[in-house]
C-alpha atoms as a printed R data frame, in Angstrom:
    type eleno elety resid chain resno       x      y       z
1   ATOM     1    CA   UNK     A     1 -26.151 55.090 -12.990
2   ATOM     2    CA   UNK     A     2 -23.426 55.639 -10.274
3   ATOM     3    CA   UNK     A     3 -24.243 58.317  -7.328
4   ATOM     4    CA   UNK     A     4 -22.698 61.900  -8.112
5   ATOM     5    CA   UNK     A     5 -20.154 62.705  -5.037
6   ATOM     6    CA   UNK     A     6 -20.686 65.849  -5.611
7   ATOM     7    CA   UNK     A     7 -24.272 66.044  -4.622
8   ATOM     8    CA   UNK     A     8 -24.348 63.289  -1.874
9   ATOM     9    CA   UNK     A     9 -21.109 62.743  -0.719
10  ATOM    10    CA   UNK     A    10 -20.670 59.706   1.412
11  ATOM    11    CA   UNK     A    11 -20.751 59.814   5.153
12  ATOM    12    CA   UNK     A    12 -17.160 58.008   5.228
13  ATOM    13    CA   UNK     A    13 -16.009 60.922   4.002
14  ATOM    14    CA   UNK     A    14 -16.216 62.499   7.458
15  ATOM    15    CA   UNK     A    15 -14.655 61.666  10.374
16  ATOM    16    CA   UNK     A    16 -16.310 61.214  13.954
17  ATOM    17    CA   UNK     A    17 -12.755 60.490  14.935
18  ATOM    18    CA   UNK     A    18  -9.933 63.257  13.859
19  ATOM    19    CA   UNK     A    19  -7.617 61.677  16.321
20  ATOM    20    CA   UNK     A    20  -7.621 58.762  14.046
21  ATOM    21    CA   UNK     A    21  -8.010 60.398  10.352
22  ATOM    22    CA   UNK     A    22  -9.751 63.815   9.525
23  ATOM    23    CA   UNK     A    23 -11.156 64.325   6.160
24  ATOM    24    CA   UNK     A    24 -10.138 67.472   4.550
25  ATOM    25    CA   UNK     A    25 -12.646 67.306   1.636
26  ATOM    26    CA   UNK     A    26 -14.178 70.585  -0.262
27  ATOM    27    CA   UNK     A    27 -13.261 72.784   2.764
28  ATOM    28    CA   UNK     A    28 -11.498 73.897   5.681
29  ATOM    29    CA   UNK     A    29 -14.650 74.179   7.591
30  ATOM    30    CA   UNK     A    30 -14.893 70.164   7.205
31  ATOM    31    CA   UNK     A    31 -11.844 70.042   9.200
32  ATOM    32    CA   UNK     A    32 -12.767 72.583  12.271
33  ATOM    33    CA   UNK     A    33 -16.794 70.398  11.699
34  ATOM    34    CA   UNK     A    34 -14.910 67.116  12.594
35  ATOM    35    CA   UNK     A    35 -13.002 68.770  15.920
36  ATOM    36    CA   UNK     A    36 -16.205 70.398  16.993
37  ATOM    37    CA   UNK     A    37 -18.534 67.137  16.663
38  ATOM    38    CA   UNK     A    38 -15.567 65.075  18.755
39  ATOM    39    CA   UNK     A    39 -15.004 67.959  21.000
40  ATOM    40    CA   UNK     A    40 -19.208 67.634  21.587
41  ATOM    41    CA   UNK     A    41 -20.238 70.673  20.713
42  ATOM    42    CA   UNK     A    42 -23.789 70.189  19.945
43  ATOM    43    CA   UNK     A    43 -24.773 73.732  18.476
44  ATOM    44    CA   UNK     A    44 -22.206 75.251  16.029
45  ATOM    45    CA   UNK     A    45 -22.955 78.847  14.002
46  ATOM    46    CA   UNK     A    46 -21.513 79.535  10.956
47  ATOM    47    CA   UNK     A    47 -20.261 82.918  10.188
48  ATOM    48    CA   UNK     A    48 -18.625 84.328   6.660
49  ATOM    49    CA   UNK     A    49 -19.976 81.074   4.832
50  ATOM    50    CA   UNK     A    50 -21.085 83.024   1.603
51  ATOM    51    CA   UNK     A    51 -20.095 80.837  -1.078
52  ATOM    52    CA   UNK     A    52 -20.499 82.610  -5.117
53  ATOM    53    CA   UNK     A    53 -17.086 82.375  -5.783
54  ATOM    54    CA   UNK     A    54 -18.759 81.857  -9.564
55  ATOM    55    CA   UNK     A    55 -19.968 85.011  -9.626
56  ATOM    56    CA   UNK     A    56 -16.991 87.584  -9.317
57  ATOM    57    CA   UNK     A    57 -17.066 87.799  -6.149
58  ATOM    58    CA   UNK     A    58 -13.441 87.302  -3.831
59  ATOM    59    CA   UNK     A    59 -11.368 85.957  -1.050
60  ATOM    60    CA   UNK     A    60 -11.026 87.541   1.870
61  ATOM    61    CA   UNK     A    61  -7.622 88.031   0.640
62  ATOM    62    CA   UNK     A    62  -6.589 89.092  -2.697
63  ATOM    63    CA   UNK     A    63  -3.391 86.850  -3.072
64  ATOM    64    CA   UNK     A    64  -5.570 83.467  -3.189
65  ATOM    65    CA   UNK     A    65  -4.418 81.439  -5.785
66  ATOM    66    CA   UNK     A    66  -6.774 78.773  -6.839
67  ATOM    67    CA   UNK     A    67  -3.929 77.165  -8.796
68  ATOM    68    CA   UNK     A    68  -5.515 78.127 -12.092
69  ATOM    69    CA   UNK     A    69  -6.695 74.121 -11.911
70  ATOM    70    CA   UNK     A    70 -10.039 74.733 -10.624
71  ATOM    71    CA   UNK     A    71 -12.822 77.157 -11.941
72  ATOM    72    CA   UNK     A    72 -14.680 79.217  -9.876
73  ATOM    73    CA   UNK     A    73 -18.077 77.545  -9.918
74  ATOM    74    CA   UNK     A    74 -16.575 74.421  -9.358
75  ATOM    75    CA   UNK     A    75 -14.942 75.316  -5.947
76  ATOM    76    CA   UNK     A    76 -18.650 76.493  -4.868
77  ATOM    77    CA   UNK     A    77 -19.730 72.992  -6.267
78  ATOM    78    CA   UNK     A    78 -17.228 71.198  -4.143
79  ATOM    79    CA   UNK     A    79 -17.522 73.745  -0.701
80  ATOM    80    CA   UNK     A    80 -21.619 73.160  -0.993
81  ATOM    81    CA   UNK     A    81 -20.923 69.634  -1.573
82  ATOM    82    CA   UNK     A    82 -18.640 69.407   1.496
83  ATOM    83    CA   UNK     A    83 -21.763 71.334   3.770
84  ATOM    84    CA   UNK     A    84 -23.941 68.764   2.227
85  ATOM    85    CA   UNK     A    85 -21.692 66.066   3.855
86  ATOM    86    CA   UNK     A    86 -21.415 68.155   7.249
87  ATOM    87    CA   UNK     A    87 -25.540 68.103   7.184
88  ATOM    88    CA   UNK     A    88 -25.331 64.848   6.681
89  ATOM    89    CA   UNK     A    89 -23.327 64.111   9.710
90  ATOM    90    CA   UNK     A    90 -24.965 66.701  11.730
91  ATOM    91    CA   UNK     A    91 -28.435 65.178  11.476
92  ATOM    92    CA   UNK     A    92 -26.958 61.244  12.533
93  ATOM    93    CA   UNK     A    93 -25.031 62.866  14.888
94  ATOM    94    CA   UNK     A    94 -27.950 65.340  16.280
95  ATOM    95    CA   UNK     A    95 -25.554 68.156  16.333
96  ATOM    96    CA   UNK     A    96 -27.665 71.757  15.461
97  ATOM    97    CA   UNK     A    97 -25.552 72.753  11.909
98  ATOM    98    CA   UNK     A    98 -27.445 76.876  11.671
99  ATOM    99    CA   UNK     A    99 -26.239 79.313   8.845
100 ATOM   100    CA   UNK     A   100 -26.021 82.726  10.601
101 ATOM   101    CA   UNK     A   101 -24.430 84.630   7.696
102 ATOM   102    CA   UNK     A   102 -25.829 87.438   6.145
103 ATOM   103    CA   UNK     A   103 -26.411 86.648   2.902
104 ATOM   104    CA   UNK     A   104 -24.639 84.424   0.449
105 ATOM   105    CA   UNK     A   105 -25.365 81.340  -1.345
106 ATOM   106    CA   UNK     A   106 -24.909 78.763   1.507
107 ATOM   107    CA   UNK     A   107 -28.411 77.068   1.606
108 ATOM   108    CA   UNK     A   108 -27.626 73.670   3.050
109 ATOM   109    CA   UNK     A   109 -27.896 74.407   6.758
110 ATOM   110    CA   UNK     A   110 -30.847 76.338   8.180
111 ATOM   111    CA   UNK     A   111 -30.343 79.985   8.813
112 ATOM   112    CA   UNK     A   112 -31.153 81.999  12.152
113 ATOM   113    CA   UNK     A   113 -29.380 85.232  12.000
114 ATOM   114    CA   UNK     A   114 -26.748 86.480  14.036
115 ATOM   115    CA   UNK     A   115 -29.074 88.923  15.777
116 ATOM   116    CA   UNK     A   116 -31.289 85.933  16.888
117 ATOM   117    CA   UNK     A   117 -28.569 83.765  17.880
118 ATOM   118    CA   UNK     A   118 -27.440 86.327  20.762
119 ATOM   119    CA   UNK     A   119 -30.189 87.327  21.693
């Protein structure tokens, strides 16, 4: 039985070097994930990551398109999926990955909320 991408994704599939390639798997956090690890930035936050596009809720805006090729629960499959690969990389790379949402369906990172974090 072949590993499921979907629930481990491979470390190659993230870059520790964007100036050379830069992954753009699942989501476009990936992307700003890679700059911030090779910019060294050894805490990073996340805000707005709420995920449960499979359960009516929306985009920030109300044009986004999904293409009609992809159902809604998938693209929460594939955006956990693609946090599951930035955990991965944050724990080899020893870079602090924290959740400070409020609410939402993001469970891969730990969570501190915001409050905390500026305290």
């Amino acid at each position: 039985e072949s590993a499921n991408p979907l629930k481990d994704p491979p470390i190659e599939w993230f870059s520790y070097e964007p100036d050379k390639w830069l992954s753009k798997y699942g989501t476009s956090l990936i992307t700003a994930a890679q700059l911030a690890f090779y910019m060294g930035f050894k805490e990073i936050y996340l805000l707005g990551c709420d995920l449960g596009f499979g359960l009516n809720s929306h985009h920030f805006d109300s044009n986004y398109n999904l293409g009609g090729h992809m159902a809604r629960n998938k693209l929460d499959d594939t955006m956990t999926s693609a946090h599951v690969l930035i955990r991965k990389a944050s724990l080899e790379a020893g870079v602090n990955v924290v959740n400070s949402t409020r609410g939402g369906y993001l469970e891969v990172h730990p969570r501190l909320s915001l409050e905390d974090v500026i305290k």
